[in-house]
C-alpha atoms as an extended CHARMM CRD file, in Angstrom:
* protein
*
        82  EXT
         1         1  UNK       CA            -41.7170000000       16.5630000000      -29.6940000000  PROA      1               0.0000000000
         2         2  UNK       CA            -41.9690000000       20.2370000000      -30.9390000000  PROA      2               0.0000000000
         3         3  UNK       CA            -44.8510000000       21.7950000000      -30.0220000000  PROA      3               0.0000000000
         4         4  UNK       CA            -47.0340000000       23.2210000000      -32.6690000000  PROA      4               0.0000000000
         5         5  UNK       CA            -46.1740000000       27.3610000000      -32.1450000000  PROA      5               0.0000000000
         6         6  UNK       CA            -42.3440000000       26.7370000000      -32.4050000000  PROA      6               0.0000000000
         7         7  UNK       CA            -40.8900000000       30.3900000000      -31.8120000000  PROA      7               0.0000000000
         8         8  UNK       CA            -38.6320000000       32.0900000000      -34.3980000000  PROA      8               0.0000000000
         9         9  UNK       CA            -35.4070000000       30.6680000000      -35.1100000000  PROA      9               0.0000000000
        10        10  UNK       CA            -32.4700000000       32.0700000000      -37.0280000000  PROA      10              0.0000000000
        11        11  UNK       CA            -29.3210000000       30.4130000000      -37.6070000000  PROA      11              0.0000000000
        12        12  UNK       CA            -25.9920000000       32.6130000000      -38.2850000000  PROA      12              0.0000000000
        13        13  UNK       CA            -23.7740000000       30.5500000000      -39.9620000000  PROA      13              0.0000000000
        14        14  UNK       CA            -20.2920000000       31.2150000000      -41.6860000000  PROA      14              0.0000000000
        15        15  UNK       CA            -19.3310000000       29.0450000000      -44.5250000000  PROA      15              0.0000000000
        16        16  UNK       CA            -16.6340000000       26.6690000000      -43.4680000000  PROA      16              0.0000000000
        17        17  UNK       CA            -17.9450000000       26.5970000000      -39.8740000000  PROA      17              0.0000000000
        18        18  UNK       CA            -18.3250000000       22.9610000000      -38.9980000000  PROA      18              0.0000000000
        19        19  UNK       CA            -20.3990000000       23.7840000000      -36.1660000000  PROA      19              0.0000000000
        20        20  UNK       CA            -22.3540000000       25.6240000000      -38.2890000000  PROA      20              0.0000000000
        21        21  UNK       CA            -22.8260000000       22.2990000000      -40.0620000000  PROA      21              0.0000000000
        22        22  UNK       CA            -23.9500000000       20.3230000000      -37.2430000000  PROA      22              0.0000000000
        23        23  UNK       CA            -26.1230000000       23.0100000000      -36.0390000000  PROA      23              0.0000000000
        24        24  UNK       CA            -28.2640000000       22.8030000000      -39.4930000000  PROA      24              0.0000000000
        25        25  UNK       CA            -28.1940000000       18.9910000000      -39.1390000000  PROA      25              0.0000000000
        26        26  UNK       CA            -29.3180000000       19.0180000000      -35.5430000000  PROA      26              0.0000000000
        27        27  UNK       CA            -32.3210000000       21.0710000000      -36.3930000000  PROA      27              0.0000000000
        28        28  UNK       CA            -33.3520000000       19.6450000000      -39.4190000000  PROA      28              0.0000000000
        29        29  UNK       CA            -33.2110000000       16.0420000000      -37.6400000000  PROA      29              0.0000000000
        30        30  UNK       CA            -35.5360000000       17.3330000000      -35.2050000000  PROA      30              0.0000000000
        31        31  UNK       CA            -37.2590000000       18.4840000000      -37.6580000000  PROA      31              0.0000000000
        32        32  UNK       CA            -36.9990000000       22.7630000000      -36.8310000000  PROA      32              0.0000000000
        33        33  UNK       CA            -37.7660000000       24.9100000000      -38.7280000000  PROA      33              0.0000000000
        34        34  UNK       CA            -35.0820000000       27.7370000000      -39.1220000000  PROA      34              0.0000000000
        35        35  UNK       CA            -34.0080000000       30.5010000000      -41.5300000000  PROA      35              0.0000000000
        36        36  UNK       CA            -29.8340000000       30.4870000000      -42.4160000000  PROA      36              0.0000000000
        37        37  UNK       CA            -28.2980000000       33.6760000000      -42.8840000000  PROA      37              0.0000000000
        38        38  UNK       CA            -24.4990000000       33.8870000000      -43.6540000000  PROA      38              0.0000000000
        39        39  UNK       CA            -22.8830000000       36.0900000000      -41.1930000000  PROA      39              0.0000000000
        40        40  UNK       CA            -20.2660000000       36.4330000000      -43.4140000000  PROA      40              0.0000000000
        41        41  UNK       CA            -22.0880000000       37.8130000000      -46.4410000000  PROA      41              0.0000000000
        42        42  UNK       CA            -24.6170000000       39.3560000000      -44.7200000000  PROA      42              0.0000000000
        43        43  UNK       CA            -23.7090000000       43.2180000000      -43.6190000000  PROA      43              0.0000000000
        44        44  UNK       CA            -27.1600000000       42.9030000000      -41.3440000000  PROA      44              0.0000000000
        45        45  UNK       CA            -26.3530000000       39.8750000000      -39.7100000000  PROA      45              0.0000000000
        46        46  UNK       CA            -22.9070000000       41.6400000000      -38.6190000000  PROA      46              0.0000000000
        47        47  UNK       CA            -24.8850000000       44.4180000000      -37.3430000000  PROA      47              0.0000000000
        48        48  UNK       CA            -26.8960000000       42.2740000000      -35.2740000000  PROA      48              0.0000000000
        49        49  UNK       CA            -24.4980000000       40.1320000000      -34.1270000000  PROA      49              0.0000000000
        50        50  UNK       CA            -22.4590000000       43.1760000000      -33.2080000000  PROA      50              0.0000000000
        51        51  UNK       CA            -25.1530000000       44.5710000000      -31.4840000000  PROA      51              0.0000000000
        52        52  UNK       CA            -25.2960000000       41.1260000000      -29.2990000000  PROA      52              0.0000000000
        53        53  UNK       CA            -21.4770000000       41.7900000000      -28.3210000000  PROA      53              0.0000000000
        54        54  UNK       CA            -21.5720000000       38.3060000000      -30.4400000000  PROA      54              0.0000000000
        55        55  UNK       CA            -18.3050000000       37.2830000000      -32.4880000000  PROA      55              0.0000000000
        56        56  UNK       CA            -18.5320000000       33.5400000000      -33.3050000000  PROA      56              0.0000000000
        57        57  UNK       CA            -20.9920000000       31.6920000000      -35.7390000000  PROA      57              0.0000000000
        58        58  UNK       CA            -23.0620000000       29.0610000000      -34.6960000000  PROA      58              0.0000000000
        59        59  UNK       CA            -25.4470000000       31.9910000000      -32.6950000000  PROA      59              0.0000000000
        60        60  UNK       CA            -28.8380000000       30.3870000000      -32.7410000000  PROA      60              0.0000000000
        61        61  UNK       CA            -31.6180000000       32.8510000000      -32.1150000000  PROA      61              0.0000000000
        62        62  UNK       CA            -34.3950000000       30.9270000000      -30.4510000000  PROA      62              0.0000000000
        63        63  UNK       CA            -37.2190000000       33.7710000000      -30.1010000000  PROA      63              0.0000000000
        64        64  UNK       CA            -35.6600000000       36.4340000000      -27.9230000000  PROA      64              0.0000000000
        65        65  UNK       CA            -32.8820000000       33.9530000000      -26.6560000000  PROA      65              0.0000000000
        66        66  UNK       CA            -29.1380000000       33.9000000000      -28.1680000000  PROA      66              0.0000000000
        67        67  UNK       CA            -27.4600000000       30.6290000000      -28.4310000000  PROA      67              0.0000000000
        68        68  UNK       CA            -23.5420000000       30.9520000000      -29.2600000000  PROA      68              0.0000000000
        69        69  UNK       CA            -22.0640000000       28.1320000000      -30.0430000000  PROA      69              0.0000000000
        70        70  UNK       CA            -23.7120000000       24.7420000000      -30.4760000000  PROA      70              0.0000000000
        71        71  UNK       CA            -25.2890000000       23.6340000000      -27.5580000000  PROA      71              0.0000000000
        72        72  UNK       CA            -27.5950000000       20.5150000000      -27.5320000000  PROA      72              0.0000000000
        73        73  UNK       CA            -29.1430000000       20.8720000000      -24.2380000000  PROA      73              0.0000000000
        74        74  UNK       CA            -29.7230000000       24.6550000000      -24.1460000000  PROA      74              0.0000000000
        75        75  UNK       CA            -31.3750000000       24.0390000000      -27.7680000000  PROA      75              0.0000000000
        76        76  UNK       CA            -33.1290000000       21.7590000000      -26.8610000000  PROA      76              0.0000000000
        77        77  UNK       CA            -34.6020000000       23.3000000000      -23.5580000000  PROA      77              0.0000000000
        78        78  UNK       CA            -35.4400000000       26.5400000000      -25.5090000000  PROA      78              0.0000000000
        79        79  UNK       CA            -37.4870000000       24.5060000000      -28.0270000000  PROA      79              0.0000000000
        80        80  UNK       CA            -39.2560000000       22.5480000000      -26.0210000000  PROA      80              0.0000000000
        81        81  UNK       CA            -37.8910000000       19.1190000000      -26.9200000000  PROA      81              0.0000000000
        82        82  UNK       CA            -36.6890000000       16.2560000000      -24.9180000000  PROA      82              0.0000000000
């Protein structure tokens, strides 16, 4: 169960990233709220990423924690769900 001061999430996505897909759906099944920015579109989002030393999409940023890839259990654990 998510607890009710969920931290910030931000989902970099590129558009034919399957991941990327089942990274949305995992979230919205548990019900997470997140905001979606194409990495791919977005000049800021490269930036950032860039900044990370980050060159794949799924990266989930979960507060001040970077996710690459898509990763149930560290998701999960970072959220607070079981």
């Amino acid at each position: 169960m998510r607890s009710s001061r969920q931290p910030k999430v931000i989902l970099f996505t590129g558009a034919s990233c399957p991941w990327c897909t089942a990274a949305k759906q995992y979230l919205r099944q548990k019900r997470i709220r997140f905001q979606e920015i194409d990495a791919t579109r977005d000049p800021r989002a490269q930036r950032e990423m860039k900044r990370r030393h980050i060159r794949g999409v799924p990266v989930l940023l979960i507060g001040n924690q970077a996710i690459v890839g898509f990763d149930k259990a560290k998701i999960d654990r970072l959220l607070g769900l079981k």
